[in-house]
C-alpha positions as CSV (number, residue, x, y, z in Angstrom):
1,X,45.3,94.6,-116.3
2,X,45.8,93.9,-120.0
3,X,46.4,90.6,-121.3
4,X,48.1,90.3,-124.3
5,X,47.1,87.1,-126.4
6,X,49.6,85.7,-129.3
7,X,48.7,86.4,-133.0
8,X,47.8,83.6,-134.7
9,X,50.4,83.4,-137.4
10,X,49.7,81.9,-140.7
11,X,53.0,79.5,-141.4
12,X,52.0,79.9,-145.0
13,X,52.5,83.6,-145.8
14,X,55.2,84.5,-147.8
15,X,57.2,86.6,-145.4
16,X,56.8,83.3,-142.3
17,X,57.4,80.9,-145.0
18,X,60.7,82.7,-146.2
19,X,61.7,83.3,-142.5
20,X,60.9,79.8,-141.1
21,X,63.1,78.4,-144.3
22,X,66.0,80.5,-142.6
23,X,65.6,79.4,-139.0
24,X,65.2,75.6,-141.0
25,X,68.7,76.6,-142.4
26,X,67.5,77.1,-145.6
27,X,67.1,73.0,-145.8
28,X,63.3,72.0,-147.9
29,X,63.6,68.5,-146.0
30,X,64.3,70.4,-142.5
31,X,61.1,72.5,-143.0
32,X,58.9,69.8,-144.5
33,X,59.6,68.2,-140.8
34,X,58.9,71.3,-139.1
35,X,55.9,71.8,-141.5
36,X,54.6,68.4,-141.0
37,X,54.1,67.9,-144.7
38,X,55.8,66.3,-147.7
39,X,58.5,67.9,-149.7
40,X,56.4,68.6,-152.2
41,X,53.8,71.0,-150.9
42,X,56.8,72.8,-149.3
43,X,58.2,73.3,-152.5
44,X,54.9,74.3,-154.3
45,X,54.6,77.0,-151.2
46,X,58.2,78.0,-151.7
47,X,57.7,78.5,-155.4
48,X,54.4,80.3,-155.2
49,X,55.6,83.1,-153.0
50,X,59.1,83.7,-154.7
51,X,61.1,82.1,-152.0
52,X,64.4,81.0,-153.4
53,X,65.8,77.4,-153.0
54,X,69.2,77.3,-151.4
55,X,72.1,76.1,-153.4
56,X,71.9,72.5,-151.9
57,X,68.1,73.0,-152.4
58,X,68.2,74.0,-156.2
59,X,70.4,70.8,-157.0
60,X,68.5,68.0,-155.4
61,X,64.7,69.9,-155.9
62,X,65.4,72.6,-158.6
63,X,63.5,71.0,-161.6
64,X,60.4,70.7,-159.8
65,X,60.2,73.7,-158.1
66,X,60.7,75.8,-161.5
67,X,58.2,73.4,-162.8
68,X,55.6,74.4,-160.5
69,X,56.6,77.8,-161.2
70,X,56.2,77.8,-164.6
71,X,52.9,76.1,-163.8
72,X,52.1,79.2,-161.4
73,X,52.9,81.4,-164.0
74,X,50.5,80.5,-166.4
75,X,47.7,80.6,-164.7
């Protein structure tokens, strides 16, 4: 008989993170609960792998998510 064990999944890849910030309907605050972590570091993972703010998202969080983008992209 064959057991089949989960995969560990890492809840910072790019393709999880994007996904989990759908199920968390696309709400930073909603995931940083889920995440267990403050607002910031989900915004700094968001920004480092692409992942586009919601509308809502962009308004209240925008500035310092293209800042850490723009910090990203000059390294």
């Amino acid at each position: 008989m064959v057991v089949m064990q989960p995969r560990e999944v890492d809840p910072t890849d790019g393709r999880v993170l994007e996904r989990n910030y759908d199920y968390a309907q696309r709400n930073v605050r909603l995931l940083a609960m889920w995440y267990e972590c403050d607002v910031e570091r989900v915004l700094e993972l968001l920004a480092e792998h692409e992942v586009e703010l919601s509308r809502n998202d962009r308004l209240e969080f925008g500035s310092y998510y293209r800042s850490v983008r723009r910090e990203l992209g000059a390294r």
